[in-house]
Each structure stands twice: as C-alpha cells, then as structure tokens.
TORPA-4810 file (N, C-alpha, C, O; in nm, 3 decimals):
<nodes>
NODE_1_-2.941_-2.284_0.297_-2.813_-2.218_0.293_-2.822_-2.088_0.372_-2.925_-2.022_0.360_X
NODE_2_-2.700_-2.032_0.473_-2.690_-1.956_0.518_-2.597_-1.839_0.467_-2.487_-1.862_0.415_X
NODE_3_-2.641_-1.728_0.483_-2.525_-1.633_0.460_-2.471_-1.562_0.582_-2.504_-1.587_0.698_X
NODE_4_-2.372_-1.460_0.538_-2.293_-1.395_0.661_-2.235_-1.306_0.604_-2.150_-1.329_0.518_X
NODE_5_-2.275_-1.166_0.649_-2.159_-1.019_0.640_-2.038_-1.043_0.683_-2.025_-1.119_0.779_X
NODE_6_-1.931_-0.988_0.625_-1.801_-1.024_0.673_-1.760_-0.844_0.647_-1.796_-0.772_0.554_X
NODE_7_-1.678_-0.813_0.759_-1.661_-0.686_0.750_-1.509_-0.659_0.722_-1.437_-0.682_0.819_X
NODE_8_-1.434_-0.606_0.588_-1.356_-0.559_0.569_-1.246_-0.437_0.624_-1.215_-0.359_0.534_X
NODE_9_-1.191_-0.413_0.739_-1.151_-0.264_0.765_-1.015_-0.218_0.643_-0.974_-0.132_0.566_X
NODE_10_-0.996_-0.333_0.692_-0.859_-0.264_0.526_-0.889_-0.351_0.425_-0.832_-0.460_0.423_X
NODE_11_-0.959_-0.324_0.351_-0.983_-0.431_0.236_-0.875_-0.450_0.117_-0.827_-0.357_0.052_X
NODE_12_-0.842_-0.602_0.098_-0.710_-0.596_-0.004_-0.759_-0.521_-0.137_-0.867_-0.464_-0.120_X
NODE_13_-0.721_-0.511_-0.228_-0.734_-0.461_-0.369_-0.805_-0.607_-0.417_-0.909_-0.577_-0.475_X
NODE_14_-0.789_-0.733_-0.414_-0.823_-0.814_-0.464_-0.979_-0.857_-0.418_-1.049_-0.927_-0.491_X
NODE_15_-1.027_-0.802_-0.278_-1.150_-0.776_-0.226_-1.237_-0.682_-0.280_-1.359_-0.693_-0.288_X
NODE_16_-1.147_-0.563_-0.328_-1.240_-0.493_-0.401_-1.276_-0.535_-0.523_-1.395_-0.537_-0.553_X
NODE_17_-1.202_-0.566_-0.592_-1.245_-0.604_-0.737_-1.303_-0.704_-0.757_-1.353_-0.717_-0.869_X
NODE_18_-1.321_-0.813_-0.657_-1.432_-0.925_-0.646_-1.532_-0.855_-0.636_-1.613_-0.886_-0.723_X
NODE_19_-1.581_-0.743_-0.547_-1.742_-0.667_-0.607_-1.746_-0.580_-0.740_-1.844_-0.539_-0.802_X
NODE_20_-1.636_-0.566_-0.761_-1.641_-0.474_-0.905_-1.662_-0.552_-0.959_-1.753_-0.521_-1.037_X
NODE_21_-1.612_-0.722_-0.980_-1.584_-0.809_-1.094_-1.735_-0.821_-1.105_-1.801_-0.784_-1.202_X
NODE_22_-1.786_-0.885_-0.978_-1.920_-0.931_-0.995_-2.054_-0.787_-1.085_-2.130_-0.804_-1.181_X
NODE_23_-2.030_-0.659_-0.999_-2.090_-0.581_-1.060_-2.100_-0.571_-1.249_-2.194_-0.585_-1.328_X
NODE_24_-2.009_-0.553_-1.261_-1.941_-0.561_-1.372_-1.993_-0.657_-1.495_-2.006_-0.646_-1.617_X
NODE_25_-2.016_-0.764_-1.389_-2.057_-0.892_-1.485_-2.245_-0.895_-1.508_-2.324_-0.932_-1.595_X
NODE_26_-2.249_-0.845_-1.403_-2.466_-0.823_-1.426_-2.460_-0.677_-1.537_-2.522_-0.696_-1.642_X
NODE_27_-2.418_-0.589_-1.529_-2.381_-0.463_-1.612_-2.351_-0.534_-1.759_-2.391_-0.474_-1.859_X
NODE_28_-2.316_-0.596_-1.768_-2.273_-0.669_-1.956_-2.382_-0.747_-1.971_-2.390_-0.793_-2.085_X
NODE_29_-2.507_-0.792_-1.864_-2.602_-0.849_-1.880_-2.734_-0.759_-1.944_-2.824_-0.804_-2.016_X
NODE_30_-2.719_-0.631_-1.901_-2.781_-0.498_-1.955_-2.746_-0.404_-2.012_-2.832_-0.328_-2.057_X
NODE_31_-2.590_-0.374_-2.031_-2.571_-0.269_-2.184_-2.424_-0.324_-2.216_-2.360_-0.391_-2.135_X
NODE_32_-2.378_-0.290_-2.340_-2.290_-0.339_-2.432_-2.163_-0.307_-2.333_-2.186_-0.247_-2.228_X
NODE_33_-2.029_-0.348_-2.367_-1.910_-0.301_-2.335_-1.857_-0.234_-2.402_-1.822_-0.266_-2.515_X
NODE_34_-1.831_-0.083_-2.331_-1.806_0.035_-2.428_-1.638_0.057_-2.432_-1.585_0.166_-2.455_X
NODE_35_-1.593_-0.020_-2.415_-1.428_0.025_-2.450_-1.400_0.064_-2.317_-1.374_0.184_-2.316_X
NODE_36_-1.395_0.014_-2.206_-1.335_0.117_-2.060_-1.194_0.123_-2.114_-1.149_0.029_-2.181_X
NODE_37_-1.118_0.241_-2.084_-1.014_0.218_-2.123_-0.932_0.346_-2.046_-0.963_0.461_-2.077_X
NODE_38_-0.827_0.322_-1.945_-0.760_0.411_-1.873_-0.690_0.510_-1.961_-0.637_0.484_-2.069_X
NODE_39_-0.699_0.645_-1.890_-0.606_0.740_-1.904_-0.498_0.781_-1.779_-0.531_0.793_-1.661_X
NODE_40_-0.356_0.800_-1.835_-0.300_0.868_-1.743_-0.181_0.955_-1.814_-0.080_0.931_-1.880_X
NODE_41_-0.256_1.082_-1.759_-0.092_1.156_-1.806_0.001_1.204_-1.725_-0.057_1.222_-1.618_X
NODE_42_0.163_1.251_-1.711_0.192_1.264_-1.612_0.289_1.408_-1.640_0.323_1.431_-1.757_X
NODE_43_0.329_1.494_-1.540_0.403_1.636_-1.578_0.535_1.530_-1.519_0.540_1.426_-1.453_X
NODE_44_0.642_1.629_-1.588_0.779_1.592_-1.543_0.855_1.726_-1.532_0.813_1.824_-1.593_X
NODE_45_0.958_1.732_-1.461_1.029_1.876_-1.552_1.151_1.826_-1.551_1.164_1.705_-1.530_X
NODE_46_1.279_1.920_-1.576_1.408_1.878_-1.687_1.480_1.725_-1.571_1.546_1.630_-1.614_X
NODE_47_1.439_1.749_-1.433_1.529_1.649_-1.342_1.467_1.565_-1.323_1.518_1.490_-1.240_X
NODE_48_1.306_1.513_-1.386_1.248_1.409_-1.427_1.198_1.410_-1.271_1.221_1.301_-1.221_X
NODE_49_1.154_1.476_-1.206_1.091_1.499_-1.091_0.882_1.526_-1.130_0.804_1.613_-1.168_X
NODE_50_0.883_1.404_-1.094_0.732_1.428_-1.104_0.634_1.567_-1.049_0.630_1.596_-0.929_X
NODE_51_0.572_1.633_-1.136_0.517_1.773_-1.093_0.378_1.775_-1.110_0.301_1.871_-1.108_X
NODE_52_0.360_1.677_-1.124_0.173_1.679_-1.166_0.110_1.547_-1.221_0.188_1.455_-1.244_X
NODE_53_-0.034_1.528_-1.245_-0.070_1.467_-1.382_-0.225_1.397_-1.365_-0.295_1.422_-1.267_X
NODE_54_-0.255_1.338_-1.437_-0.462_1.343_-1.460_-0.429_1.164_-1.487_-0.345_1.098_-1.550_X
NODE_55_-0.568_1.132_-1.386_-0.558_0.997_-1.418_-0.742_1.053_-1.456_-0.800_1.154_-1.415_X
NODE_56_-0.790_0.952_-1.540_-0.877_0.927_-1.609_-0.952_0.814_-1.698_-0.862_0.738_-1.735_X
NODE_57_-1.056_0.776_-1.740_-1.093_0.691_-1.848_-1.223_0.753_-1.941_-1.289_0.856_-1.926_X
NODE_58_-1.230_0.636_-2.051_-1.323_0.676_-2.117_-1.442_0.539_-2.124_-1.403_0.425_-2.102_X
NODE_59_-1.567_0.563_-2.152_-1.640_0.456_-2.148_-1.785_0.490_-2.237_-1.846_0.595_-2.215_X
NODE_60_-1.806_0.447_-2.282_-1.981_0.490_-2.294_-1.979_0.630_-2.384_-2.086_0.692_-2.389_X
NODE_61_-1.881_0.676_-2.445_-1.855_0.772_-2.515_-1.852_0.887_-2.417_-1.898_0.991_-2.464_X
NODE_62_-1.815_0.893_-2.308_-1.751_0.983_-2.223_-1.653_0.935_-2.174_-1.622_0.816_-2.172_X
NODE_63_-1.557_1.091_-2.101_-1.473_1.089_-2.049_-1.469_1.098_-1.922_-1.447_1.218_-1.935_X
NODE_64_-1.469_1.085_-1.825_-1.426_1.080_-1.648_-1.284_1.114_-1.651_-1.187_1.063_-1.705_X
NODE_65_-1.300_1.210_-1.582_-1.184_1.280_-1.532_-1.128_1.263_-1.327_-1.145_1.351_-1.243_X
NODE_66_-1.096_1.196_-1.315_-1.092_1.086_-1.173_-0.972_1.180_-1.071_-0.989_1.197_-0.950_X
NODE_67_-0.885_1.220_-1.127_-0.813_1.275_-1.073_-0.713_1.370_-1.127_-0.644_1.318_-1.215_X
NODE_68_-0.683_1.499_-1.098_-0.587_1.614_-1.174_-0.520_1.723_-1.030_-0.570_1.811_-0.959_X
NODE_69_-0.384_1.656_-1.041_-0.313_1.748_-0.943_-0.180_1.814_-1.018_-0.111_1.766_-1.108_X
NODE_70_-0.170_1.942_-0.949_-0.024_1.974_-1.003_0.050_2.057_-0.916_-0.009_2.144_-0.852_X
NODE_71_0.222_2.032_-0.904_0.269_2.039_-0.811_0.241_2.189_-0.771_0.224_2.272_-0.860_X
NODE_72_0.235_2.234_-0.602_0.245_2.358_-0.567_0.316_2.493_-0.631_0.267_2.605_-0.646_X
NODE_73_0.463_2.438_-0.668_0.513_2.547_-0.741_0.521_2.552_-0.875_0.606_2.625_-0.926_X
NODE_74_0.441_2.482_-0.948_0.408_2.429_-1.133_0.252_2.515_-1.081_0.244_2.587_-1.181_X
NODE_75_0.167_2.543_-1.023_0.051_2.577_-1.042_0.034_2.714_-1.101_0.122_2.793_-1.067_X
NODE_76_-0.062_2.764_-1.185_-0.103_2.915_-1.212_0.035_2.899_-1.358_0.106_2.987_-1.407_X
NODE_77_0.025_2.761_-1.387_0.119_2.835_-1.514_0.092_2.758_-1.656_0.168_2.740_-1.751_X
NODE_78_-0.060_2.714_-1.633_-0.099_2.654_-1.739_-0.053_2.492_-1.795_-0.054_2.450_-1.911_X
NODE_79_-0.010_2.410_-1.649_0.030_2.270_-1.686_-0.132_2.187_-1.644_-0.152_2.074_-1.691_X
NODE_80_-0.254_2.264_-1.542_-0.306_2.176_-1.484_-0.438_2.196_-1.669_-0.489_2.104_-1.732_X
NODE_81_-0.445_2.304_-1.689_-0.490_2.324_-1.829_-0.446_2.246_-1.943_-0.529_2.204_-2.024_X
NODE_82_-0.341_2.227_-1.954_-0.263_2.130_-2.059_-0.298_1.994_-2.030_-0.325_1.917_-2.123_X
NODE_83_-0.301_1.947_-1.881_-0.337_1.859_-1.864_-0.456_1.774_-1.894_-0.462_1.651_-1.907_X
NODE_84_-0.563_1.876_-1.905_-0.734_1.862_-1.890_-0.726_1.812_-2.057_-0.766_1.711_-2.114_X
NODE_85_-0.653_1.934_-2.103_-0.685_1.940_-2.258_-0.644_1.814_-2.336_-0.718_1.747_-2.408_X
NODE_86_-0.521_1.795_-2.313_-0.449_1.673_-2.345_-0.537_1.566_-2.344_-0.551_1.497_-2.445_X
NODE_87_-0.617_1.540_-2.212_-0.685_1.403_-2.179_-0.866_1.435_-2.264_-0.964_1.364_-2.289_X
NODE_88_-0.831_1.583_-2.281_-1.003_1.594_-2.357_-0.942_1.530_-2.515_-0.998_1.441_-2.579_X
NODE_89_-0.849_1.583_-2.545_-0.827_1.521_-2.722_-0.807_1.417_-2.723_-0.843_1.368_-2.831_X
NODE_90_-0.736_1.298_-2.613_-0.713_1.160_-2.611_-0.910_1.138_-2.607_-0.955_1.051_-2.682_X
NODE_91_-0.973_1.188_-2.552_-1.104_1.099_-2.551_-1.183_1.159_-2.651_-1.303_1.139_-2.634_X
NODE_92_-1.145_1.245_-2.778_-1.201_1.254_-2.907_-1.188_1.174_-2.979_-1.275_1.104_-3.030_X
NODE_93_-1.013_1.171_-3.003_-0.915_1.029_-3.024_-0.999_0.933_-3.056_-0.998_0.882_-3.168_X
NODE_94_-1.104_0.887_-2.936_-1.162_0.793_-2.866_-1.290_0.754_-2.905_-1.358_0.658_-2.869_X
NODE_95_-1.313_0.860_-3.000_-1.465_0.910_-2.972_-1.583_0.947_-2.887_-1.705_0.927_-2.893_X
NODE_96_-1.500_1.011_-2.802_-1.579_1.094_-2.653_-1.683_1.205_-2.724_-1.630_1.295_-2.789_X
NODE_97_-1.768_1.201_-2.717_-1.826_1.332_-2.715_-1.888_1.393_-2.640_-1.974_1.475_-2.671_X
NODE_98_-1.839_1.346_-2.469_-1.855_1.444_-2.363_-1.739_1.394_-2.229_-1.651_1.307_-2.231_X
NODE_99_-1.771_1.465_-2.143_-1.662_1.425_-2.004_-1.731_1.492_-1.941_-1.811_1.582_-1.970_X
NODE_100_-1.671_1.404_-1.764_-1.776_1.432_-1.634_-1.650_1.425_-1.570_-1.565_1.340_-1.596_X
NODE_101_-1.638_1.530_-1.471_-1.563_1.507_-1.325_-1.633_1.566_-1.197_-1.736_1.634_-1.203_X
NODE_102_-1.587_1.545_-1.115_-1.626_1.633_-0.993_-1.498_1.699_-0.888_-1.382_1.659_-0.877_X
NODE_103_-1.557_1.794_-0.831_-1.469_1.865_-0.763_-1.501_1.910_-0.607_-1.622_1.905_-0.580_X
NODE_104_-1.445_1.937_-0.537_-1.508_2.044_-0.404_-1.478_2.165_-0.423_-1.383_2.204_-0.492_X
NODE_105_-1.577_2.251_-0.347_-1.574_2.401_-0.324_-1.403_2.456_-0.269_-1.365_2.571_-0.287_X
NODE_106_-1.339_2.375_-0.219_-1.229_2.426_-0.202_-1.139_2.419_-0.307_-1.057_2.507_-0.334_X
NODE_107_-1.154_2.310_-0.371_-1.042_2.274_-0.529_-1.090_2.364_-0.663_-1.085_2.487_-0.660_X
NODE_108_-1.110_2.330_-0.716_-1.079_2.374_-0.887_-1.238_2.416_-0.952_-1.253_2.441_-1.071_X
NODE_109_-1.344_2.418_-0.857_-1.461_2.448_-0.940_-1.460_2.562_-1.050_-1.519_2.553_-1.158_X
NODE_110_-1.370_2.693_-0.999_-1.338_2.792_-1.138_-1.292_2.755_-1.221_-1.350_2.759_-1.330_X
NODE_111_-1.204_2.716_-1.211_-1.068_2.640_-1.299_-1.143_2.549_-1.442_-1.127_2.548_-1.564_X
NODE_112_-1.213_2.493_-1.360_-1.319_2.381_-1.493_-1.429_2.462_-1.554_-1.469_2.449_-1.670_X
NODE_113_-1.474_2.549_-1.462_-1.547_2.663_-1.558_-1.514_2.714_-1.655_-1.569_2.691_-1.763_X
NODE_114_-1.397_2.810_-1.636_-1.346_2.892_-1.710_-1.293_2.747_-1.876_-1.293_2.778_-1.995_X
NODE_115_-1.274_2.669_-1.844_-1.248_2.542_-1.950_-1.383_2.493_-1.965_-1.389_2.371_-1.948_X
NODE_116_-1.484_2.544_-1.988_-1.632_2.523_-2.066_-1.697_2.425_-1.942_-1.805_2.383_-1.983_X
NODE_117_-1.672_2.381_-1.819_-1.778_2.267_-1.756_-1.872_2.327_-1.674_-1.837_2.433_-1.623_X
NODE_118_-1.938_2.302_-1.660_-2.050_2.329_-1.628_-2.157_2.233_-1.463_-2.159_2.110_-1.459_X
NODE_119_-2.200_2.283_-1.399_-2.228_2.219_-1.294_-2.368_2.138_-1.360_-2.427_2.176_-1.461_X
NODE_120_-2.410_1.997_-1.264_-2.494_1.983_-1.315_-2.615_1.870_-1.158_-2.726_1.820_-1.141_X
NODE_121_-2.473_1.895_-1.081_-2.560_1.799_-0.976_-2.432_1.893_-0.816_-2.324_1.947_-0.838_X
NODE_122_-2.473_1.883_-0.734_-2.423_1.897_-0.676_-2.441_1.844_-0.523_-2.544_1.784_-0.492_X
NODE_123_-2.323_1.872_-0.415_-2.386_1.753_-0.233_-2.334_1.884_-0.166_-2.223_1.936_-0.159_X
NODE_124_-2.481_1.921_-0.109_-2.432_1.989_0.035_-2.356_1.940_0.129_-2.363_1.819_0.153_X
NODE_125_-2.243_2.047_0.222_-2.194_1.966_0.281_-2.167_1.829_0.284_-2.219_1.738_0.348_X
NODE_126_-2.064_1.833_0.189_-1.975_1.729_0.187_-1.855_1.772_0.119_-1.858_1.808_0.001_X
NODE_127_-1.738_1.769_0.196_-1.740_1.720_0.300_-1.786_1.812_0.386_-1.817_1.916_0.329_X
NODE_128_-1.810_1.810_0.554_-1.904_1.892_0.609_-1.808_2.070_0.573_-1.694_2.084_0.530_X
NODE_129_-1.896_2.166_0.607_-1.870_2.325_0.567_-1.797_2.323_0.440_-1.707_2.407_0.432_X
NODE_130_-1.819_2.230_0.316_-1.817_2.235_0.138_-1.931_2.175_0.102_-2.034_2.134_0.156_X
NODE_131_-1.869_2.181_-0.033_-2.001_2.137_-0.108_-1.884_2.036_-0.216_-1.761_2.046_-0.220_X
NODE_132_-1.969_1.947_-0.292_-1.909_1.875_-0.419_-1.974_1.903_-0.515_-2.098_1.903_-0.516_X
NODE_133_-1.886_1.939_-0.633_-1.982_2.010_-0.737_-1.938_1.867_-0.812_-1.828_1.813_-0.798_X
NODE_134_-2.079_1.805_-0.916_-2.013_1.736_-1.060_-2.077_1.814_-1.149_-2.189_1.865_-1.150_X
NODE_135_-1.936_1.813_-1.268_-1.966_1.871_-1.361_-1.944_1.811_-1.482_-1.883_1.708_-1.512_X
NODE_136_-2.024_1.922_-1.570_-1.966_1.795_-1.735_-1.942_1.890_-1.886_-1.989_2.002_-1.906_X
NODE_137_-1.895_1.845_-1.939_-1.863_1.910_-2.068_-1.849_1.856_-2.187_-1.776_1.758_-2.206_X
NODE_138_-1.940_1.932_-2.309_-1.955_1.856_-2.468_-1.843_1.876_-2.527_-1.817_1.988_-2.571_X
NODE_139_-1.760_1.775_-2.539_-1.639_1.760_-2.647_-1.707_1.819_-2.767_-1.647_1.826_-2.874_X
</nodes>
C-alpha cells in the first residue's frame, strides 16, 4: 500500500475535524473524557448591537480561555473584566479549578495580571518584534 500528502490551501471545516476526529479518538485511548464542553458569552447593549464577548471551554478540570474581545468604545469600562469573570464562575459551576489562556505583548498581558494570571511559558518573537505570553490561574 501506498500513501500520499495531499495539500490543503483552504481547508473545509470538515477537513479539519477529520484530524481532530482522528486525534481525538487515540486521546480516549490514553486518558478519560473530561466533559469538553464550550463556553460563549456575548456583550450586547440597549440596540442589541453586539459589543464584545469570550469564547471558551472547559476540560480536564480547566478552563481555556480561546478568545476575549470588546468593542473599541465599551473598552476601559469593566465589560472585558465581567467577561473573564463570568466565564471563571461558569467553569467553577463546572468544577474548574484552574484556567489557561494566552495573549501577545501587544493585547491584554496587564489586563490578566492585574485579574490574578500569571505567566508561565512564553515565544519570543512571535509574532516577529512580540512576544506570546501563556498564562494561567487557580480558580
């Protein structure tokens, strides 16, 4: 039997999740299935105009924090904080007793500080002239 690389440039969604599926499936061959289970919260304001919101999950008794934006003129007023917090008590909820995200030197590395996270790995240059901080924090 022969094989063959096949090279994807726009790969469908259904391409990707054929390597997730497969990954996925040797991974339940070596540790339990911990509940993956999505988070998403979203900001609105009174004209139901989307202004923000945190997509996330929980797994393995942590939380991943995947993504947290909030609109330009909603920022500095305590929605991207509400946000974090919100998705930290959904993964107590949960029984989280920690969470991991990452960030770049240009985004939010204070921001998650000042909210208890802590650095714990970090990539020079990347993207080139930043850095990527991951960080994590004990529920």
């Amino acid at each position: 039997m022969s094989l063959r690389i096949e090279r994807s440039i726009d790969p469908s969604s259904s391409e990707i999740e054929r390597v997730r599926s497969g990954l996925a499936s040797y991974n339940r061959l070596h540790i339990p299935d911990k509940g993956y289970a999505p988070i998403v919260l979203s900001l609105f304001d009174d004209a139901n105009t989307f202004c923000g919101g945190l997509t996330a999950y929980v797994s393995y008794g942590w939380l991943f924090v995947d993504l947290l934006w909030v609109a330009e003129q909603n920022r500095s007023q305590g929605w991207g904080r509400a946000l974090l917090l919100a998705a930290e008590e959904e993964a107590r909820i949960r029984h989280c007793l920690h969470a991991w995200l990452d960030t770049f030197s240009f985004q939010a590395r204070r921001f998650y500080e000042k909210l208890g996270y802590s650095i714990f790995a970090e990539l020079e240059d990347f993207p080139p002239g930043h850095r990527r901080y991951f960080m994590r924090k004990r529920l």
